[in-house]
N, C-alpha and C positions, 0 to 999 in steps of 0.2 A: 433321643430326647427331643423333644416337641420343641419349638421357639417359645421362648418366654420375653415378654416385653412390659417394664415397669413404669406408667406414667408417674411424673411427678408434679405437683403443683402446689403451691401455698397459700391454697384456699381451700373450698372446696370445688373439687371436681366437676362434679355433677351442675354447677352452673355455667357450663361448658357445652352446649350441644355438640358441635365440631369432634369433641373428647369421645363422648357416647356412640356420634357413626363411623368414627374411625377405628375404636375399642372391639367394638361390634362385628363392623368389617373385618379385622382381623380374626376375632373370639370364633368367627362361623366359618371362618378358614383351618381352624386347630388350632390357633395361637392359645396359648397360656395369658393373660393380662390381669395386672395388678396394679391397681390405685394407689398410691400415697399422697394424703393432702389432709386438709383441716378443715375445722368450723369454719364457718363465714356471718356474718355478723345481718340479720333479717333473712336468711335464706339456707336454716342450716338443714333444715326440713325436704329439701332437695334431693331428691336421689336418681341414682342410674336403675331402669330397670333390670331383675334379675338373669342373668343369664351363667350355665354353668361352668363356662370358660374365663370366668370377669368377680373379680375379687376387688374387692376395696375397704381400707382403713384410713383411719383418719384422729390425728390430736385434734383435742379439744381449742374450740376458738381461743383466743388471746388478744385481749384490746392493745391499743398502740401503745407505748412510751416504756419505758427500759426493763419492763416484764419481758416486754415482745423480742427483745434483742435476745434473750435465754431460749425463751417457746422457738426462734428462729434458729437459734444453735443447737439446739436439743432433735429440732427438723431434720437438721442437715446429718447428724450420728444417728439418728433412726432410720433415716434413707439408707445408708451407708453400711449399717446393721443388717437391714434388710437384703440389702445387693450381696451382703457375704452369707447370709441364709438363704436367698430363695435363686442364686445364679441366673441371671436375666441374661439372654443374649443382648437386649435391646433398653436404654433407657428414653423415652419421651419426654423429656422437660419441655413444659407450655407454660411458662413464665418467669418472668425475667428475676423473680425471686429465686426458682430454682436452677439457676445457674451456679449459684457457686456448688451444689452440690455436683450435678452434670459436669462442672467441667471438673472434677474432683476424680467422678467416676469415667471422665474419658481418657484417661491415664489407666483403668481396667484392663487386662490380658481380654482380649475376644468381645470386646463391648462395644456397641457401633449407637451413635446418641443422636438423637432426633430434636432438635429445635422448633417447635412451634409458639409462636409470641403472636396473641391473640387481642393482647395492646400494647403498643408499642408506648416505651420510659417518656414522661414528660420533661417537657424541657424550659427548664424552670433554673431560675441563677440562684449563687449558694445554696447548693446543695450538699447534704452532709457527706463526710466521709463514709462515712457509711453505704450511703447510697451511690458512690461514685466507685467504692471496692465492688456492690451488685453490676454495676455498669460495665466496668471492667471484666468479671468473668463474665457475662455477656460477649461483651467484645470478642474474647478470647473463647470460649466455647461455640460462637457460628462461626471462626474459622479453624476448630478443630470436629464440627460435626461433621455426620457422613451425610446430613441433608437436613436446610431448613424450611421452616415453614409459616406466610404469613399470609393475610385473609384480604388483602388490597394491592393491587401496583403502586399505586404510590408508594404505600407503606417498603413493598418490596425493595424499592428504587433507595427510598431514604435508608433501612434497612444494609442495604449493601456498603453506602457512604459512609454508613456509622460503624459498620464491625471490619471494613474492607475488607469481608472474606472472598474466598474464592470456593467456597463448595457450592454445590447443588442450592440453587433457594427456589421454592414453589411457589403460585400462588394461588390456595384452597381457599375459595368463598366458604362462608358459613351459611350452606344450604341444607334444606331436611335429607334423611335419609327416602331412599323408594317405599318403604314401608311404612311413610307417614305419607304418603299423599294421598288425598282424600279419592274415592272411586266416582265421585262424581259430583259436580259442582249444582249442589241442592238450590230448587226454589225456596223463596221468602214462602213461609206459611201463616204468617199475621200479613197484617198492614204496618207494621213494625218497620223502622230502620235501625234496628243494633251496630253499633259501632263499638270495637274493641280496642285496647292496649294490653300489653304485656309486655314487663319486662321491670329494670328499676325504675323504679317513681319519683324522680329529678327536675327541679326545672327545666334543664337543657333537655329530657326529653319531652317530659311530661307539663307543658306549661302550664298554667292557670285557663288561658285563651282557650283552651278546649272546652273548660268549663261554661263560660260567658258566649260561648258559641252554641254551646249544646241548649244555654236557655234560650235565647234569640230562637230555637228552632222548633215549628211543633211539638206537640207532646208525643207526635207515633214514633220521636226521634228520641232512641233511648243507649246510655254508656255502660259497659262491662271496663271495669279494670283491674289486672290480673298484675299480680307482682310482688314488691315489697321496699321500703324506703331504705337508705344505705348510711354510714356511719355519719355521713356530710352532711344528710337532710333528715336527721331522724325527725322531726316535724311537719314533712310537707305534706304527709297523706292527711293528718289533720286540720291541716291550711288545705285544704284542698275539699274535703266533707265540709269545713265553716263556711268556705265559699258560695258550694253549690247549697247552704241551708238557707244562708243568707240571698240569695237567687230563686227560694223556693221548688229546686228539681230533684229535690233528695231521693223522690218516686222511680225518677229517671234514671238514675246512677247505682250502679252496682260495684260494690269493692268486694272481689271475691278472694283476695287476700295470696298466698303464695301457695301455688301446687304441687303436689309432691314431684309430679312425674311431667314429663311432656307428653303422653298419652292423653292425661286427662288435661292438659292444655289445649292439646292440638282437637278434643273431642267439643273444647267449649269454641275454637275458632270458626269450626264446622257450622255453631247455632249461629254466627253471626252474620253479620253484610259486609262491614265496610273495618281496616284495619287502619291504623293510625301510627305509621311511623318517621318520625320527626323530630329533625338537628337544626340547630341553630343555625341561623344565616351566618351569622357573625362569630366566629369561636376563634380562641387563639390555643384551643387544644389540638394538635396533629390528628389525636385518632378520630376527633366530633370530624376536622375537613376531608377525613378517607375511610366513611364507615361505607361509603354503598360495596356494598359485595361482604363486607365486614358483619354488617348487622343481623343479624340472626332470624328478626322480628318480620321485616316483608317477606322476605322467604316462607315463612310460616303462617302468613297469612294467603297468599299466592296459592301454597301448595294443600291448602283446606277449599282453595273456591273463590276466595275474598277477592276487593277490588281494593286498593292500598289507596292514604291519602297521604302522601311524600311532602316533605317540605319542598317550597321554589330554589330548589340547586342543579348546578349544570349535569353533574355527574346521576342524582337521583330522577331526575326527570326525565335524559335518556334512558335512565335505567327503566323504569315502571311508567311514566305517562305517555312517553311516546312510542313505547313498549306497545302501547294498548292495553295494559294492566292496570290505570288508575290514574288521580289525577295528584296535582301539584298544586300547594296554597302556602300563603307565607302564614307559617305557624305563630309570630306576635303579631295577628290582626284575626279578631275574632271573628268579622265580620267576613275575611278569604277564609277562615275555617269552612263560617255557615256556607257560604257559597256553594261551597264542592258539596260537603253534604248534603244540603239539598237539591241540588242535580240529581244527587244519586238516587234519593229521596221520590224526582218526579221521572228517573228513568229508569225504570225495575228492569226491563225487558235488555238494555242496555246494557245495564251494569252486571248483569248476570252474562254476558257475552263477554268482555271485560273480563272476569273472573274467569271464564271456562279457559280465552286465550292464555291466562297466566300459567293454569294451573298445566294445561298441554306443555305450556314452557318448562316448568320444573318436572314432567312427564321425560321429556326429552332430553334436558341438557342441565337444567340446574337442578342435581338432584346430588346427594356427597360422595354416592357411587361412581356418579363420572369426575366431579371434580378432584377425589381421592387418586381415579385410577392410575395417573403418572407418579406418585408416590408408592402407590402397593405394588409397582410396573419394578420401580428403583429397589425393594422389599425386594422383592421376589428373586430379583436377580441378585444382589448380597446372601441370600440364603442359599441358591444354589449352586454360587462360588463358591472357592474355596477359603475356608477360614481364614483371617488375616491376625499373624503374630501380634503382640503387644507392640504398641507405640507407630504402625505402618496408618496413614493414609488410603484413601478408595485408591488412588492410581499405585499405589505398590510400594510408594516411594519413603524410606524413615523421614519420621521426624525430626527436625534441625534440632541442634543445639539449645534454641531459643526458646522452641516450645518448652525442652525438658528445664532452664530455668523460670521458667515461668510456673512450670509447677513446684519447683521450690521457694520459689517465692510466696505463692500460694498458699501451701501447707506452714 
């Protein structure tokens, strides 16, 4: 019998890169891989490409408030349904919603359960009991996995404090797979400087300041934005087209709205110059202060050719500006936007060296193939082990007394 390994997630999927070259990597190894997940709300349109080894289902979206507490128990016996139909050796829970299911199914005869948390729980007071039961089997399921996995050190560090587990924890950036790097980091063929985004459409990523920068700049300076707005900001792309009308650059600006695939993303990052990814100086959200390595976005720009423009942060500036991959501006001042831009603007010759260094970078090291391989290294060797009975640990040892109340408590 082949391995079979069931992601699970309670969203959709497919707006997971990470998900895609890990699924992948397995699927071209023999792996059997199966989806569980749902609608997502602006981005349901999303998919994985197809491949014959990679199955995926999904319920239908469900807005917030006491519907969602049913669609989210209804998730959890689907899951559960499925694991007694389709025998997975392997469950992949990648978020902290699917936890209570994971830790449900890590009480399974032969089932070995993978943690990846791709944002880690905010930490916000009075929080409901609801969300403190998610927390809890979180807790509880990274110190019954056989390995987890998160997209930051930092994160990893905080991570460890917060579950105090003691298994296996990685930490896999969110880089493209080798099979999306561009073959060669193309010249400008206008006089054009295309500048790109992709991704949610947020203030904290997506300010307004891009906009009022992009007028300040000539007119050979022109915006693509790829993406789609999220339940919190269902109004900004509209504040965002009133602005640049009201600025007279509507000529300039491109909303090419939400892509099915990341092929045809990664095929529009290719036409462009200059990629735009940028966090708030000032955030009091955890994952805004530890997305570098996390963010999905300069990776995919880097690995098509591009020269990124990073907000002024310690960690993003060693990352990409003194990389030699791009430069660094404080994203609320429209005027450090224009700046960079048009450097890039008066140095073609430059910026395309810039670019070439990036992409050798993702050629060589940040690519999801290297970053995975100490995870698929850990695979590999649970697989050619010998089976481990119900209820045993990696190191051989049962399970205390405490876990098995816990799972009573649980149920």
């Amino acid at each position: 019998m082949s391995n079979r390994i069931l992601y699970l997630q309670y969203t959709n999927p497919a707006h997971y890169p990470p998900l895609e070259h890990s699924s992948r990597i397995l699927a071209n190894a023999g792996w059997k891989v199966l989806f569980l997940g749902t609608g997502a709300y602006g981005g349901d349109t999303i998919r994985f490409p197809k491949h014959p080894n990679i199955r995926m289902e999904k319920l239908l979206f469900c807005n917030a408030g006491w519907q969602q507490k049913f669609h989210f128990l209804w998730f959890c016996l689907w899951v559960i349904g499925w694991v007694l139909y389709w025998c997975p050796n392997w469950i992949y829970a990648s978020d902290h919603f699917s936890c209570p299911a994971g830790l449900l199914l890590s009480f399974f005869p032969k089932i070995k359960i993978i943690y990846h948390e791709h944002d880690s729980p905010k930490k916000i007071n009075g929080i409901s009991r609801w969300i403190q039961c998610i927390l809890w089997t979180r807790k509880k399921l990274a110190q019954r996995a056989y390995l987890c996995i998160l997209p930051n050190e930092k994160r990893l560090e905080n991570f460890r404090l917060e579950t105090k587990t003691s298994r296996p924890v990685f930490c896999v950036w969110n880089t493209p797979s080798q099979e999306e790097i561009s073959s060669e980091c193309l010249e400008r063929r206008d006089n054009k400087l295309w500048v790109l985004y992709h991704g949610s459409i947020v203030p904290s990523r997506f300010p307004v300041t891009i906009i009022e920068a992009i007028a300040t700049l000539p007119n050979r300076v022109n915006l693509r934005i790829i993406g789609y707005g999220t339940v919190g900001h269902q109004g900004y792309v509209n504040q965002l087209r009133q602005r640049a009308t009201r600025l007279g650059i509507n000529d300039r600006i491109e909303f090419l709205g939400t892509l099915a695939t990341r092929r045809e993303l990664l095929e529009w990052c290719q036409k462009c110059d200059v990629g735009l990814a940028f966090m708030p100086k000032v955030s009091e959200d955890f994952n805004e202060q530890t997305m570098a390595g996390a963010s999905n976005k300069p990776f995919d720009y880097v690995a098509s050719g591009l020269v990124v423009l990073v907000s002024d942060l310690p960690d993003w500036k060693k990352m990409y500006m003194e990389s030699g991959y791009g430069l660094a501006c404080d994203p609320d001042n429209p005027q450090s936007i224009a700046q960079s831009l048009q450097w890039f603007l008066e140095h073609p010759k430059e910026m395309r060296e810039m670019g070439e260094r990036g992409r050798q970078r993702i050629l060589k090291e940040w690519n999801y193939e290297k970053q995975f391989a100490p995870v698929l290294k850990e695979l590999n060797e649970a697989v050619t082990a010998a089976p481990r009975s119900f209820g045993l640990r990696k190191t051989g040892k049962p399970t205390t007394g405490t876990d098995n109340q816990d799972f009573v408590r649980m149920i």
